[in-house]
C-alpha atoms as one frame of an Amber mdcrd trajectory, in Angstrom:
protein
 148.574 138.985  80.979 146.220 136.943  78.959 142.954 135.776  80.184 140.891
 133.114  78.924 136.524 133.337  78.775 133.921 130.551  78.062 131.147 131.905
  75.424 128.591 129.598  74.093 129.406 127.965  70.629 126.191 130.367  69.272
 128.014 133.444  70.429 131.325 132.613  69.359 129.867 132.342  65.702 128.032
 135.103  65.992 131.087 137.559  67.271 133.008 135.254  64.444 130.271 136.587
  61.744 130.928 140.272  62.890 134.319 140.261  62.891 136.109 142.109  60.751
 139.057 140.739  58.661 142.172 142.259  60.309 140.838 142.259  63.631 141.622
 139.874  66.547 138.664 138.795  68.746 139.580 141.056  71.408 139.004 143.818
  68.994 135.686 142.743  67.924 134.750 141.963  71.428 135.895 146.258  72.478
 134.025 147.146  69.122 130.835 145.214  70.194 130.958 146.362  73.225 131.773
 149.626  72.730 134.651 149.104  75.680 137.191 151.815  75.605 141.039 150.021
  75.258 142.675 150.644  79.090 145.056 153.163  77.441 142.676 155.064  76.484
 141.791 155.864  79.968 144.736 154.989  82.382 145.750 158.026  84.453 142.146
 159.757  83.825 141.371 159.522  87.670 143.786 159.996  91.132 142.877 156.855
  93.221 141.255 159.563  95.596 138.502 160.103  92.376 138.053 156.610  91.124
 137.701 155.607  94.633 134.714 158.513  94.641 133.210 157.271  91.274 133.087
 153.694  92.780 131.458 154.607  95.725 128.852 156.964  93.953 128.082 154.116
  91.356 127.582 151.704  94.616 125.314 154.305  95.770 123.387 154.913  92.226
 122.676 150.822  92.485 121.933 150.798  95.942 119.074 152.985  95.048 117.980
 151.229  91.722 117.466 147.818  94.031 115.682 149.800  96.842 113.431 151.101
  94.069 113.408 147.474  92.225 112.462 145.419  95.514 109.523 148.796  95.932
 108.575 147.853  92.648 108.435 144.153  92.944 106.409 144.617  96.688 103.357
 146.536  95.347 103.191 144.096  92.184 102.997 140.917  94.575 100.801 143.156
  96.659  98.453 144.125  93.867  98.364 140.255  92.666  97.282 138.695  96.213
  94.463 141.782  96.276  92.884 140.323  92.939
């Protein structure tokens, strides 16, 4: 299946100027991104693991905004004290 994206006119030339000759733009795209091709990975994890990975990455973020909305609380804190 083929899906379509929007990109701004200024990134499409710039992932046009980094593109390399015999590459298509989904190539340049996995190369820029440094995206693995799904091949390269299918059949790595049981559904039982990548089910576990998704939930411990939820988890990881969960954490990152707790500490994020901390972080933002004591700066808005510190300003009114000023």
């Amino acid at each position: 299946m083929v899906k379509t994206i929007r990109v701004s006119e200024e990134y499409h030339e710039w992932l046009n100027a980094h593109k390399e000759e015999d590459e298509t733009m989904e190539e340049t795209l996995r190369r820029m991104t440094r995206g693995p091709h799904p091949s390269d990975v299918a059949g790595l994890l049981t559904e039982e693991e990548a089910e576990d990975a998704k939930e411990a990455v939820g988890r990881l973020r969960g954490r990152d905004r707790d500490r994020l909305d901390a972080a933002r609380s004591a700066f808005k804190d510190g300003a009114k004290g000023e």
